[in-house]
TIRO-2110 file (N, C-alpha, C; in Angstrom, 1 decimal):
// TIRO-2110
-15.4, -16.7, -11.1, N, 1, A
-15.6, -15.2, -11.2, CA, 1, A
-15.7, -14.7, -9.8, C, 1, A
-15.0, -13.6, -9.3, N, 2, A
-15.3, -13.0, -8.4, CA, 2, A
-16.2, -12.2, -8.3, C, 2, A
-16.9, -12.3, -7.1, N, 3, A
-17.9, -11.6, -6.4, CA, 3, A
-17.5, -10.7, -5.3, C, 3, A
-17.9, -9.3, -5.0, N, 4, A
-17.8, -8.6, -4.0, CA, 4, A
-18.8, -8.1, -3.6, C, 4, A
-19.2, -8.0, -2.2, N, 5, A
-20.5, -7.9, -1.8, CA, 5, A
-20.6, -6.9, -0.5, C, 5, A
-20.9, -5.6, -0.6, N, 6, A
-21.0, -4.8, 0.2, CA, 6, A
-22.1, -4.6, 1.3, C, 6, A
-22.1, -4.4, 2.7, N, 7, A
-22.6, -4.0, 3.1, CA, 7, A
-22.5, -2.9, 4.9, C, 7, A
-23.7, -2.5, 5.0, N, 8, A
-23.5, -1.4, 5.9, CA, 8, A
-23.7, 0.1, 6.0, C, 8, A
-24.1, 0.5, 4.5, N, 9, A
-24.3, 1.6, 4.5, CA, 9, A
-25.4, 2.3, 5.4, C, 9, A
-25.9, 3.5, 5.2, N, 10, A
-27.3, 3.9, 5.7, CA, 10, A
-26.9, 5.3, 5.6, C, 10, A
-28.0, 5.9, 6.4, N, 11, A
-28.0, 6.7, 6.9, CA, 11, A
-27.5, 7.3, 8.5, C, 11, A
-27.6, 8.5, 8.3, N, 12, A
-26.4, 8.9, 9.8, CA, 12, A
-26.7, 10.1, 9.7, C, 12, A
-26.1, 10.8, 11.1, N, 13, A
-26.7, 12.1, 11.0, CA, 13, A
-25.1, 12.8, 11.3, C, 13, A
-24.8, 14.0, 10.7, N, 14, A
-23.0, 14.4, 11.2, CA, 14, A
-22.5, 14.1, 12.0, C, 14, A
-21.6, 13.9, 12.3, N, 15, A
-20.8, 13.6, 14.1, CA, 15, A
-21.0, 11.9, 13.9, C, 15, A
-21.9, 11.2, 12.9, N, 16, A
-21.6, 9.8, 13.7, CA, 16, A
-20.9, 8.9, 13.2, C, 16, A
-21.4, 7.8, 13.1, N, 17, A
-20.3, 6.6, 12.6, CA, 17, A
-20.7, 5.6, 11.7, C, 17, A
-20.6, 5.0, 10.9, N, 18, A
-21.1, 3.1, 10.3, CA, 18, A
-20.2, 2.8, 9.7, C, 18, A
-19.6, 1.6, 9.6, N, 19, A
-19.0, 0.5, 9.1, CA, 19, A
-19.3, -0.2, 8.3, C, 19, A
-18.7, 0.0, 7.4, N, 20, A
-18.6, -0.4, 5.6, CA, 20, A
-18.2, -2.3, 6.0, C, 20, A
-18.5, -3.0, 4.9, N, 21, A
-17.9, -4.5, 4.7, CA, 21, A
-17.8, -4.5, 3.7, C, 21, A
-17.1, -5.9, 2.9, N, 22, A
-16.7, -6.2, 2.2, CA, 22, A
-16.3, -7.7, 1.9, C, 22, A
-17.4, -8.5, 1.3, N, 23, A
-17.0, -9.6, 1.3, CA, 23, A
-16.4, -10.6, -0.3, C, 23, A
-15.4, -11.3, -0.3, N, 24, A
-15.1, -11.4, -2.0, CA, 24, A
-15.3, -13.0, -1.8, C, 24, A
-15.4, -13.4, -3.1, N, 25, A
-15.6, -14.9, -3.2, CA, 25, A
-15.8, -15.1, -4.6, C, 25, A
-15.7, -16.2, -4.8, N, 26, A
-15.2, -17.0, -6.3, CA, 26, A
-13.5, -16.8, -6.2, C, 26, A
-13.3, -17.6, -7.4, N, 27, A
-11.7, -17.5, -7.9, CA, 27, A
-11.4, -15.9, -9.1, C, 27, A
-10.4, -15.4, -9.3, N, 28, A
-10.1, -14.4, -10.3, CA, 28, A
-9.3, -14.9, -11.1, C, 28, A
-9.3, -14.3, -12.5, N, 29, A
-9.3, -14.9, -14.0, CA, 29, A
-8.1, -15.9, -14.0, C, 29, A
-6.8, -15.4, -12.5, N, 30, A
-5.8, -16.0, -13.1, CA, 30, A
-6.1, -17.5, -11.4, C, 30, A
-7.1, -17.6, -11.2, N, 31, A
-7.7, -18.6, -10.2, CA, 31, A
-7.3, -18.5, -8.9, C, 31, A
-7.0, -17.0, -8.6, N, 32, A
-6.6, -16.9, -6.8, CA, 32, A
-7.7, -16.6, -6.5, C, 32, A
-8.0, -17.1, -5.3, N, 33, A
-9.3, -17.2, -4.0, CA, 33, A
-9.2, -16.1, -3.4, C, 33, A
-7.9, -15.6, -2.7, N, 34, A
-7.5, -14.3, -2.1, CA, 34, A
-7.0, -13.2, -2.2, C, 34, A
-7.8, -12.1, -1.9, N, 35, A
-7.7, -10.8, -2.5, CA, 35, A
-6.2, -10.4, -1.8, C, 35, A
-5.4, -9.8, -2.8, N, 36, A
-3.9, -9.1, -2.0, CA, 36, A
-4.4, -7.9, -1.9, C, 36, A
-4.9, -7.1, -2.8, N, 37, A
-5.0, -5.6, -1.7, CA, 37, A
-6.6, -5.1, -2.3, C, 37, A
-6.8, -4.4, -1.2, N, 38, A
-8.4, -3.7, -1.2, CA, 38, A
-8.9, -2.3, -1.7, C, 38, A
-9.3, -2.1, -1.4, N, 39, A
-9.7, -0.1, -2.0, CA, 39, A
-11.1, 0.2, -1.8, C, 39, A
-11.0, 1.1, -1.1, N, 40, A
-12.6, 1.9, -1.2, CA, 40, A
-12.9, 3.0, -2.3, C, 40, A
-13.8, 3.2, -2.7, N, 41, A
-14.2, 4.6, -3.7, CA, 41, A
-15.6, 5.1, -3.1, C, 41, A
-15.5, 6.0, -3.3, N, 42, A
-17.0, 6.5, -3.4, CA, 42, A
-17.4, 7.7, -4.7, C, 42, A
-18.5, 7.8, -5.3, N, 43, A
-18.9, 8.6, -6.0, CA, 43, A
-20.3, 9.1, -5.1, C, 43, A
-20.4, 10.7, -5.4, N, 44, A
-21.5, 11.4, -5.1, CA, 44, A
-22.0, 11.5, -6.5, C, 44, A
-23.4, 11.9, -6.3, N, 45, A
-24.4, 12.5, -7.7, CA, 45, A
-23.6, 13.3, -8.3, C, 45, A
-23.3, 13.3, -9.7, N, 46, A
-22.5, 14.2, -10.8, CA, 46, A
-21.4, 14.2, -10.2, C, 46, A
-20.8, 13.3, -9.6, N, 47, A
-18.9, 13.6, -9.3, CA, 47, A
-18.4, 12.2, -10.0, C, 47, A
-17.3, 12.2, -10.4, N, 48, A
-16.8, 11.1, -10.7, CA, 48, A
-16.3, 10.1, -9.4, C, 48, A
-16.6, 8.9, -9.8, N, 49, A
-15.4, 7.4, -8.5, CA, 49, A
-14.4, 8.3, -7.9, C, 49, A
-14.0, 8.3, -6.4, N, 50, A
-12.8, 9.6, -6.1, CA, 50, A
-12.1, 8.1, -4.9, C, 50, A
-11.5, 8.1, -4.9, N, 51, A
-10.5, 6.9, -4.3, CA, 51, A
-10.8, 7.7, -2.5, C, 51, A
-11.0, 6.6, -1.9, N, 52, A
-10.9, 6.7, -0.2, CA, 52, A
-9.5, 6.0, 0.1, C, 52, A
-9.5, 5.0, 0.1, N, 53, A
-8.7, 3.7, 1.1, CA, 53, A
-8.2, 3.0, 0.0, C, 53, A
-7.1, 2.4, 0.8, N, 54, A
-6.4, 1.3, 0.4, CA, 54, A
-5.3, 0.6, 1.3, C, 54, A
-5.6, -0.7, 1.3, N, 55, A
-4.8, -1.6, 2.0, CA, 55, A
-4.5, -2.4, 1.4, C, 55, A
-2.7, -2.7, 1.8, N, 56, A
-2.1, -3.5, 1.0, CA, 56, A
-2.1, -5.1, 1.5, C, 56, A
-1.6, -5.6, 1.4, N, 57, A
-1.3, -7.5, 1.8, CA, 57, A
-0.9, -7.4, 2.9, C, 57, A
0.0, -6.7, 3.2, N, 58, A
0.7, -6.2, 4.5, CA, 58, A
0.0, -5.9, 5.8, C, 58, A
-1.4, -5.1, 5.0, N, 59, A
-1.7, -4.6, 6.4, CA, 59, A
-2.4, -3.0, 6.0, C, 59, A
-1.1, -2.6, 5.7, N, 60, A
-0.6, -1.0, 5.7, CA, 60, A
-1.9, -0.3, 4.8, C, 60, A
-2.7, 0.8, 5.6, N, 61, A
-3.5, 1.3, 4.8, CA, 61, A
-3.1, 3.1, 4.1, C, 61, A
-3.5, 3.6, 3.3, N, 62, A
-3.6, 4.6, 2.5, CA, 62, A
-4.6, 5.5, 2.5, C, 62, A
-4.8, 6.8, 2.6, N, 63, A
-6.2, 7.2, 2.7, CA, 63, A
-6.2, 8.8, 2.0, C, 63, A
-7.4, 9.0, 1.5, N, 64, A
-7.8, 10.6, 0.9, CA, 64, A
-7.4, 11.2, 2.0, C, 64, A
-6.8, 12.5, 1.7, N, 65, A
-6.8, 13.7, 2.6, CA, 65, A
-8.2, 13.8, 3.0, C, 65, A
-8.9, 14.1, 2.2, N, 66, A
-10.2, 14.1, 2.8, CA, 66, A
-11.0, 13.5, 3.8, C, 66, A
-10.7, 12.2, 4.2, N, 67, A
-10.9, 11.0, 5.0, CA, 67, A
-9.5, 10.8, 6.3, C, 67, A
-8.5, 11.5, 5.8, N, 68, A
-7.7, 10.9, 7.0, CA, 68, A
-8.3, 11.9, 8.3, C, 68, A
-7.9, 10.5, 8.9, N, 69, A
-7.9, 10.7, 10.9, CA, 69, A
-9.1, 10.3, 10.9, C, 69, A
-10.3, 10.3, 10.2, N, 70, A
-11.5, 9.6, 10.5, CA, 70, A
-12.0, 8.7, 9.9, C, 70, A
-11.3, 7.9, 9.0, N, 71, A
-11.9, 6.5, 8.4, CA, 71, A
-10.5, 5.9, 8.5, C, 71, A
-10.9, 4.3, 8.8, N, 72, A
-10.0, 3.5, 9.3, CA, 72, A
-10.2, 2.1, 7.9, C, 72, A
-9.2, 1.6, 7.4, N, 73, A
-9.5, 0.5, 6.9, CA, 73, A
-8.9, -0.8, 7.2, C, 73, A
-9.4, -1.6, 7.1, N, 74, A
-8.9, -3.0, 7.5, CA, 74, A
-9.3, -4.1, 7.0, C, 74, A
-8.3, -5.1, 6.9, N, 75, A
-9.0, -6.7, 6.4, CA, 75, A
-8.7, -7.4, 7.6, C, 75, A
-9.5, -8.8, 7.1, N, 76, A
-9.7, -9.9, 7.5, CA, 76, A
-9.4, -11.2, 6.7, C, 76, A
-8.2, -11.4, 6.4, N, 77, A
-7.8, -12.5, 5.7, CA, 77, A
-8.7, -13.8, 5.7, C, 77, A
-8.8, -13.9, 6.7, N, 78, A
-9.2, -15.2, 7.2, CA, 78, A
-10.5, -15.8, 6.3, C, 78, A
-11.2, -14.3, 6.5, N, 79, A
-13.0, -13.7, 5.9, CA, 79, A
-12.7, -13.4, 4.6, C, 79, A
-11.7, -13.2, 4.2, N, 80, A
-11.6, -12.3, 2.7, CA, 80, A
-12.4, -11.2, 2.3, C, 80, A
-12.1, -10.3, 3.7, N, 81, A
-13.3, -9.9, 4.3, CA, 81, A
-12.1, -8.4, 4.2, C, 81, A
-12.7, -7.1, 3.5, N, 82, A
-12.1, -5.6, 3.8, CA, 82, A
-13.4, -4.9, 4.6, C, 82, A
-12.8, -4.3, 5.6, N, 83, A
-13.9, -3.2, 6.2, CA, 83, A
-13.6, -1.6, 6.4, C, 83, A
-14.3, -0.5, 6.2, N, 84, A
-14.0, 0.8, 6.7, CA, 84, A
-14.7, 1.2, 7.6, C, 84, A
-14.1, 1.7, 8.7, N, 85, A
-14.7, 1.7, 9.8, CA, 85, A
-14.6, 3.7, 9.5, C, 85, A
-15.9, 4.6, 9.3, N, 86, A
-16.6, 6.0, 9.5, CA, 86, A
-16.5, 6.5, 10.8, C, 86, A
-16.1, 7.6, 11.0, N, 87, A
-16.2, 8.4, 11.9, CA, 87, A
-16.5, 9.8, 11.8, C, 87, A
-16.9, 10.3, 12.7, N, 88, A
-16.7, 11.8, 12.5, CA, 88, A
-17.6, 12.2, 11.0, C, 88, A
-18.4, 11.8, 10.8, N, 89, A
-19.3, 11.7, 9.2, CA, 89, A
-20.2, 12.9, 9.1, C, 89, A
-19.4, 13.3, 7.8, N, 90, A
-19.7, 14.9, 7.6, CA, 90, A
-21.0, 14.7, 6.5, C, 90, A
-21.7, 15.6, 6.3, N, 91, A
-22.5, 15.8, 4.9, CA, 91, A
-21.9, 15.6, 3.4, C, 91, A
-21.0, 15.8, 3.3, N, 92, A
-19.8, 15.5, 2.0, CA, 92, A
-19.6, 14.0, 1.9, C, 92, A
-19.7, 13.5, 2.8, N, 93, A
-19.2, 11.9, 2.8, CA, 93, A
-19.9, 11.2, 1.9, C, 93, A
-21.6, 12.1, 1.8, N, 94, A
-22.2, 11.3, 1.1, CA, 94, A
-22.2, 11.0, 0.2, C, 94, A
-22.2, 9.2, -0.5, N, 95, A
-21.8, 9.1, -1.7, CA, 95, A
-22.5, 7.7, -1.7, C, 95, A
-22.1, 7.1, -2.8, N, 96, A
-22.5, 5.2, -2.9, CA, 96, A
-20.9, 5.0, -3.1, C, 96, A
-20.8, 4.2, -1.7, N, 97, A
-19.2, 3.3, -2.0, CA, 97, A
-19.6, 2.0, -2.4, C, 97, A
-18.2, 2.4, -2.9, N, 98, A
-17.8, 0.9, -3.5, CA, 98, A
-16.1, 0.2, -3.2, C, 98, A
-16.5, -1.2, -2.6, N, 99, A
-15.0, -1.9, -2.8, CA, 99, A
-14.4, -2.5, -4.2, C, 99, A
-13.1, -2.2, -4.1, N, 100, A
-12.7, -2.8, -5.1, CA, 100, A
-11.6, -3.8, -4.8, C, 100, A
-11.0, -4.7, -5.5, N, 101, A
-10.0, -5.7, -5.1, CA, 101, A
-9.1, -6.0, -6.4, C, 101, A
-8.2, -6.1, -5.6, N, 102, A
-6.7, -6.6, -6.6, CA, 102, A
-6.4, -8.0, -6.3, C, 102, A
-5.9, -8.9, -7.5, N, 103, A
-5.3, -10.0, -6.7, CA, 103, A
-3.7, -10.2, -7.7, C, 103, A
-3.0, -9.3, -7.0, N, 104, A
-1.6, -8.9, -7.2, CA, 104, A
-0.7, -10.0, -7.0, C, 104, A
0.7, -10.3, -7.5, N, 105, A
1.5, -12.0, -7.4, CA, 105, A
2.2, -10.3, -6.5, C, 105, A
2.7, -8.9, -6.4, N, 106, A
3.8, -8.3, -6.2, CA, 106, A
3.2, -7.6, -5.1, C, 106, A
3.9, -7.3, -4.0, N, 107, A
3.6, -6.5, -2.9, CA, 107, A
3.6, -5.0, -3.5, C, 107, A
2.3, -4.3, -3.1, N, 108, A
2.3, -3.4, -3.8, CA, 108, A
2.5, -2.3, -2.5, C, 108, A
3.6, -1.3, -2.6, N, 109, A
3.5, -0.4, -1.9, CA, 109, A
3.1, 1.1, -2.3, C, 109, A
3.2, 1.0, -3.3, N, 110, A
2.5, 2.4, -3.7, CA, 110, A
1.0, 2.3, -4.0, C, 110, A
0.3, 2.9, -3.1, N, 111, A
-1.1, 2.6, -3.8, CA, 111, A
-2.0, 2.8, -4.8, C, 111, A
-3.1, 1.8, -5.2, N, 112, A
-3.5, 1.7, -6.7, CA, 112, A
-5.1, 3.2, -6.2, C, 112, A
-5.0, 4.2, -6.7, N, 113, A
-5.8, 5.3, -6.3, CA, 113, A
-6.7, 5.8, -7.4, C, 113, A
-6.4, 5.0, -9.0, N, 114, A
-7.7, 5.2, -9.9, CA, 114, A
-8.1, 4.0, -10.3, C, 114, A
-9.5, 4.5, -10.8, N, 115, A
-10.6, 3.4, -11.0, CA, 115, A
-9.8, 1.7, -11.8, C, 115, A
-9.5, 2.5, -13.3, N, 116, A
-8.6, 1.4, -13.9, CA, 116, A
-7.6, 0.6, -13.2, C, 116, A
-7.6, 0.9, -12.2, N, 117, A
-6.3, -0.2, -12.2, CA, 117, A
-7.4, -1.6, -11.0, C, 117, A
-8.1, -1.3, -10.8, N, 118, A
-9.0, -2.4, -10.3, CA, 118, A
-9.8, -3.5, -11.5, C, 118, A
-10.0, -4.7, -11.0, N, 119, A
-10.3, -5.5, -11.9, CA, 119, A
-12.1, -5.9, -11.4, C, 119, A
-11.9, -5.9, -10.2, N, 120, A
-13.6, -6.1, -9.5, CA, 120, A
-13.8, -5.4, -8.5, C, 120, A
-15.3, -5.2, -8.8, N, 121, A
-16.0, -4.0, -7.8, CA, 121, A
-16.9, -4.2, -7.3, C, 121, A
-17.6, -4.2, -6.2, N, 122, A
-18.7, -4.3, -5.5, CA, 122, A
-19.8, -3.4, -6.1, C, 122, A
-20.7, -3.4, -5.9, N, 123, A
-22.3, -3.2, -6.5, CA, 123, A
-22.5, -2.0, -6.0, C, 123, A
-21.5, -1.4, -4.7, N, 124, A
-22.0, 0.1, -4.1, CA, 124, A
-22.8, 0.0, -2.8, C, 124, A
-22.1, 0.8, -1.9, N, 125, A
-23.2, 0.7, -0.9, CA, 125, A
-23.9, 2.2, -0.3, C, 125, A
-25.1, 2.7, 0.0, N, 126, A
-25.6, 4.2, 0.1, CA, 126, A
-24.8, 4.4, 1.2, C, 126, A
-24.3, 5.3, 1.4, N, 127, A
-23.9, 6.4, 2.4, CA, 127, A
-24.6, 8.0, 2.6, C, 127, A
-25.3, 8.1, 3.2, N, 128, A
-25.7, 9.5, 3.5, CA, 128, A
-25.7, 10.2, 5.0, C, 128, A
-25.0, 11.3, 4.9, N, 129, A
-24.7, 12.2, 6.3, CA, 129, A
-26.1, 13.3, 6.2, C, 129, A
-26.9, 13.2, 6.7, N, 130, A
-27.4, 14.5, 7.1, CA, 130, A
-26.9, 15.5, 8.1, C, 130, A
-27.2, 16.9, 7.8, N, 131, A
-26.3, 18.1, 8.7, CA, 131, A
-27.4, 18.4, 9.5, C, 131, A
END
């Protein structure tokens, strides 16, 4: 069973920065060890899961209008390891993220951007911006 395990969150005050992780482990239902693509979400209080990021096997990342130019995503194959690197962290940002992971046989280039199409999720990590 796969495990995903977040961490990094906190608190921050606008203008600053923190860096999300993402660590996966165990095998998934069909017994791959390695995640092919990643995704970030976050949900605020009373809002629904709203998609951040996604990176594919390739590399290639995807991101909310909301978040582009100031969140960066990235893996670590090696680590089986996804990270989002925060910037520029507004008061809206705040939410509890969460990673999610695919373990896809097909290079996916269009990215997977709602909840359902993820099989495993991380437990959430706090994010809060104060203004």
């Amino acid at each position: 069973q796969v495990q995903l395990v977040e961490s990094g969150g906190g608190l921050v005050q606008a203008g600053g920065s923190l860096r999300l992780s993402c660590a996966a482990s165990g095998r998934s239902f069909s017994g791959a060890v390695n995640v092919s693509d990643w995704a970030w979400f976050r949900q605020a209080p009373g809002q629904e899961r709203e998609f951040v990021a996604f990176i594919n096997r390739r590399g290639s990342g995807y991101y909310a209008d909301s978040v582009k130019g100031r969140f960066t995503i990235s893996r670590d194959n090696a680590q089986n390891t996804v990270l989002l690197q925060m910037l520029s962290l507004k008061p809206e940002d705040t939410a509890v993220y969460y990673c999610a992971a695919v373990f896809a046989q097909h290079l996916i280039v269009v990215p997977y951007r709602q909840v359902h199409e993820y099989d495993y999720w991380g437990q959430g990590t706090q994010v809060t911006v104060s203004s």
